[in-house]
C-alpha positions as CSV (number, residue, x, y, z in Angstrom):
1,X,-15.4,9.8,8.0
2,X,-13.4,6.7,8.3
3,X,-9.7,6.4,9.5
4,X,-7.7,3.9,7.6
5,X,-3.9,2.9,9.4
6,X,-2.0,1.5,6.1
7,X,1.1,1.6,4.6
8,X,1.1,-2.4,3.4
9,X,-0.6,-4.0,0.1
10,X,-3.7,-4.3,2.1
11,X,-4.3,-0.8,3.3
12,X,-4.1,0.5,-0.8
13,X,-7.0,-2.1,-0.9
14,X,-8.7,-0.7,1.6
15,X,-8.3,2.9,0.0
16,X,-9.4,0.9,-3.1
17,X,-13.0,-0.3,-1.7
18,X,-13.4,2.6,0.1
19,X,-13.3,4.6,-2.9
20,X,-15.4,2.3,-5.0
21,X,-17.6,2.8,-2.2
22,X,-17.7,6.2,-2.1
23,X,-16.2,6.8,1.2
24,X,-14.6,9.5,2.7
25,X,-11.6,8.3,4.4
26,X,-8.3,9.5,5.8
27,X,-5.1,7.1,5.2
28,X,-3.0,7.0,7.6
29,X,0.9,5.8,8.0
30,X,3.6,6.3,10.6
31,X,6.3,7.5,8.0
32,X,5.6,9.7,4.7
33,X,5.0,7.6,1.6
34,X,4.2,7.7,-2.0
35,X,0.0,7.8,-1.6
36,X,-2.3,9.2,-4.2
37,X,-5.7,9.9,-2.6
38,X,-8.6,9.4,-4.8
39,X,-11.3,11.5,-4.9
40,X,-12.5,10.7,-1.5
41,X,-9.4,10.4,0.6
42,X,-7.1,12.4,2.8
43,X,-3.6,11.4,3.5
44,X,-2.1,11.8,6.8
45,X,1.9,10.5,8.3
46,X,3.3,10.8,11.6
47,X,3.2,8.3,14.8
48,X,-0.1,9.0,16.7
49,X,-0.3,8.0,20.4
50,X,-3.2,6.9,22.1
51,X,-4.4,10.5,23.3
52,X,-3.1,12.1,19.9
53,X,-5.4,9.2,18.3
54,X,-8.5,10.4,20.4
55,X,-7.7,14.2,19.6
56,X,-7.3,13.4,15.5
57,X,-10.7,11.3,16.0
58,X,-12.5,13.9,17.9
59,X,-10.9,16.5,15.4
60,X,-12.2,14.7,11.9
61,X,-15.7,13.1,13.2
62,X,-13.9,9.5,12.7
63,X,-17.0,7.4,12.9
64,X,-14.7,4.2,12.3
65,X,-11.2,2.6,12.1
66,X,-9.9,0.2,9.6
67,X,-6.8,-0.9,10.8
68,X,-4.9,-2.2,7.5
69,X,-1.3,-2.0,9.2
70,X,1.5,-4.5,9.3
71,X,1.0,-7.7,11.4
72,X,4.1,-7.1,13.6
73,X,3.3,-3.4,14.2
74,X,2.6,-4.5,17.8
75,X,2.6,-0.7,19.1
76,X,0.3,0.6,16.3
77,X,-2.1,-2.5,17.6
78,X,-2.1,-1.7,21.3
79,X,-2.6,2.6,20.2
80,X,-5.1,2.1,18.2
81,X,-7.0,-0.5,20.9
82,X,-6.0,2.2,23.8
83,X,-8.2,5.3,21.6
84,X,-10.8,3.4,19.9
85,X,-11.8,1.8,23.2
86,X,-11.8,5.3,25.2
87,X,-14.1,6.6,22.3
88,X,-15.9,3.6,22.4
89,X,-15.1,3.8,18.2
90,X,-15.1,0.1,16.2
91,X,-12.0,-1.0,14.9
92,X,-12.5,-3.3,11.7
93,X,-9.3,-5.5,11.2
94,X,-8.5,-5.8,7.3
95,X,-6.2,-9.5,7.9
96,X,-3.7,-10.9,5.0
97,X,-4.4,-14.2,3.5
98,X,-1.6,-16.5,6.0
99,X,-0.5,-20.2,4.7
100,X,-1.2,-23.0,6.6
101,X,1.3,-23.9,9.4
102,X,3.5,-26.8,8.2
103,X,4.6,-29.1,10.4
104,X,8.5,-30.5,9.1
105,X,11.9,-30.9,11.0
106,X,13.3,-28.1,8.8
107,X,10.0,-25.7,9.9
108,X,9.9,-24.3,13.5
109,X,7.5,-21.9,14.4
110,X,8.7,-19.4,17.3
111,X,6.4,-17.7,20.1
112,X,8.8,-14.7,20.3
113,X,13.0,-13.3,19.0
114,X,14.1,-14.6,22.6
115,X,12.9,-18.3,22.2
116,X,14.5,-17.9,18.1
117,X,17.8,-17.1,19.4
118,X,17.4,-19.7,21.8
119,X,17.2,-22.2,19.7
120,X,20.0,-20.7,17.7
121,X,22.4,-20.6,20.7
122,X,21.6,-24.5,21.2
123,X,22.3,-25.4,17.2
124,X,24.8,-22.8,16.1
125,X,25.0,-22.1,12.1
126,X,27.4,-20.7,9.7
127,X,25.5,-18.1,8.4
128,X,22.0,-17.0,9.4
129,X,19.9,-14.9,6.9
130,X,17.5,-13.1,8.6
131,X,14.5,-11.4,6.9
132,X,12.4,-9.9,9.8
133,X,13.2,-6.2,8.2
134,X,15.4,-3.6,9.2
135,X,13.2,-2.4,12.5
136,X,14.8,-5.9,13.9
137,X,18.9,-5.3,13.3
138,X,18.6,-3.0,16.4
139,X,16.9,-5.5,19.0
140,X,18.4,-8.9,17.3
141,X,22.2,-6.9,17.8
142,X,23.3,-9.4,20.7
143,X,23.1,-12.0,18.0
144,X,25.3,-10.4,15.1
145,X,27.9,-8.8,16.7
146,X,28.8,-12.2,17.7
147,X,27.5,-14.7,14.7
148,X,27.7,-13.9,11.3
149,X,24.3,-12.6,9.4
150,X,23.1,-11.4,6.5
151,X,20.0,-8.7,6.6
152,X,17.7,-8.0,3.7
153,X,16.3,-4.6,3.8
154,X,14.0,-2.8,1.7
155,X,15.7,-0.9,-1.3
156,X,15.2,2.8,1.0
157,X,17.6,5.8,2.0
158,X,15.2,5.5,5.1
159,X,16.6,1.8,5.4
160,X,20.1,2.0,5.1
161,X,19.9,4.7,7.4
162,X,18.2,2.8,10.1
163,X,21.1,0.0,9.5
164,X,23.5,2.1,10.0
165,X,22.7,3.7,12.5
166,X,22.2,0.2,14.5
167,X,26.4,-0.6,13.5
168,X,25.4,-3.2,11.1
169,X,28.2,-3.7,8.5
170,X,27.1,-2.9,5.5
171,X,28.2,-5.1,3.3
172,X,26.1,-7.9,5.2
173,X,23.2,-5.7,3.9
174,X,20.7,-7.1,0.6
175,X,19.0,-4.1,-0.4
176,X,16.0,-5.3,-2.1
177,X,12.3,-6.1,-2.2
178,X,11.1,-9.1,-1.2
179,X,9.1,-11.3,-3.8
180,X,7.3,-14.7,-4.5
181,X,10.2,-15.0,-6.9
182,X,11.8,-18.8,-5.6
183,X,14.7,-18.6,-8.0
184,X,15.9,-15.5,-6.3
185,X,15.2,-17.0,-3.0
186,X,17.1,-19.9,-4.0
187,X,20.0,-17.8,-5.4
188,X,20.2,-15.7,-2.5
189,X,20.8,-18.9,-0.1
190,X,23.5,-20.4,-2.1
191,X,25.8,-16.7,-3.0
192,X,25.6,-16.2,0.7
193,X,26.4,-19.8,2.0
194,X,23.1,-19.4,4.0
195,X,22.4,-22.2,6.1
196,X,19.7,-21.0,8.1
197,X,16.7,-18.2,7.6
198,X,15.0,-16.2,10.1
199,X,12.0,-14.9,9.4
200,X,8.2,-13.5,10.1
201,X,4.9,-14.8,9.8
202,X,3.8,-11.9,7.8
203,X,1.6,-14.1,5.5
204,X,1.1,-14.0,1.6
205,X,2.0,-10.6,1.1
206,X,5.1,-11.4,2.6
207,X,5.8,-13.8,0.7
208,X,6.4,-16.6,3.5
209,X,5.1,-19.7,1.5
210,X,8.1,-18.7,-1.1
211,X,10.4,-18.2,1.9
212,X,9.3,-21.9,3.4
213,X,9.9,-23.7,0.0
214,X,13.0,-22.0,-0.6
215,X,14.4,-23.0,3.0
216,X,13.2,-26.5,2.5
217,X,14.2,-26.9,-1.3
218,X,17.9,-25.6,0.1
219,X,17.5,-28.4,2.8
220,X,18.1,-25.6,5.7
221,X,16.1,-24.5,8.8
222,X,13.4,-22.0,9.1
223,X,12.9,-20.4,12.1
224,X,9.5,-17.9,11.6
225,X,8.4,-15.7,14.5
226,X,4.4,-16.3,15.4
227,X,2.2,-12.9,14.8
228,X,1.2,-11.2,17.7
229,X,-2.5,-11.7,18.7
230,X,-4.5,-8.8,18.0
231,X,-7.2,-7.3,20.8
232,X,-10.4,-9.3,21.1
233,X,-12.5,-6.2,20.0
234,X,-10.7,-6.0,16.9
235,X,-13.6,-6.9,14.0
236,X,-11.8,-9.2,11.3
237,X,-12.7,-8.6,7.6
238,X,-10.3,-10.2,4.9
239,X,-11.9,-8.7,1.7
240,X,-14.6,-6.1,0.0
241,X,-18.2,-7.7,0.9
242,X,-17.0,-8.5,4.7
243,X,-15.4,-4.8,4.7
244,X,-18.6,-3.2,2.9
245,X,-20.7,-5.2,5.4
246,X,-18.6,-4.9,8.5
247,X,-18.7,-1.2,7.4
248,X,-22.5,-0.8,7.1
249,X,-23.3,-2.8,10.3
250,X,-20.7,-0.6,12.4
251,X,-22.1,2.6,10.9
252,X,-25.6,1.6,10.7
């Protein structure tokens, strides 16, 4: 039995292989979502904790983890590290594709939120769009109670809730997927007088190459917030034949 932390584009292709593979599996995200589980998968929601982690493990026989998760989900990295080292269980990392770094003026890549709004204090803007999703309003609120920003937030009850709950006004709120769409990108900058984005490097599937260009098409800063580094004992895989074969060689 494998466990599989998802909940992102890449963890439904990990449920994907897996099933092609004829895998048993458990998926597993923090909050409920819309999963079908094929034929050889289980679906599981709730926040684990380290010791809960070890428990679920012990509990299901979990012979491996494929952690599919989120980039940023810096808690989910460290909790899953904590368990899988105390059972002494491999943890194969399933990593989204990420563009090359540019280096341009407009382009500023930032170690942390602290050294963003840094820079932000030192060259003020109008209007900051900020797309680092709606977990962020909470911890960025020092900056827009005081500075005028727009938030784009996933199209969810769950969402708007989580907004709201943080103060933010709601009618800075876009409720909306993200895309690779440029012309929306483009359309968003200009109806909301943006002149500066804030941002994640969350990779292709989200969307930062299309998030760049539109920022440097619109002539207006970028700042994106560097990924976290992920545990050393993390295995990386990026696609089927490194998953089937980090897979066999864990298990074997």
């Amino acid at each position: 039995m494998i466990l599989v932390f998802g909940g992102t584009t890449e963890g439904k292709k990990v449920a994907g292989i897996l099933e092609k593979a004829a895998c048993p599996y458990y998926y597993s995200t923090k909050t409920s979502i819309d999963f079908q589980a094929g034929e050889y998968g289980r679906y599981r929601h709730g926040a684990l904790t380290a010791a809960k982690l070890q428990i679920f493990c012990k509990e299901y026989a979990i012979k491996a983890i494929i952690h599919a998760s989120h980039p940023f989900a810096t808690l989910l990295h460290a909790t899953i590290h904590e368990g899988a080292q105390a059972l002494s269980l491999p943890v194969l990392r399933f990593e989204r594709s990420y563009p090359d770094r540019q280096e341009h003026p407009l382009i500023r890549y930032c170690a942390s939120y602290a050294e963003a709004l840094a820079w932000l204090e030192q060259h003020p803007v109008k209007r900051l769009l900020a797309l680092t999703g709606v977990q962020t309003i909470a911890p960025l609120a020092d900056y827009w109670k005081k500075h005028d920003t727009i938030f784009r937030i996933l199209p969810r009850e769950s969402s708007l809730a989580l907004a709201e709950q943080a103060g933010f006004p709601r009618g800075n709120l876009i409720q909306e997927m993200p895309g690779d769409d440029l012309q929306q990108e483009l359309a968003i900058i200009g109806q909301y007088n943006i002149d500066c984005i804030l941002t994640k490097e969350s990779g292709e599937s989200g969307f930062l190459a299309t998030k760049i260009q539109a920022a440097l098409q619109s002539n207006i800063p970028i700042l994106i917030i560097e990924r976290p580094a992920l545990p050393d004992s993390f295995i990386p895989v990026s696609d089927e034949v490194s998953l089937m074969a980090g897979i066999n060689r864990v298990l074997s």
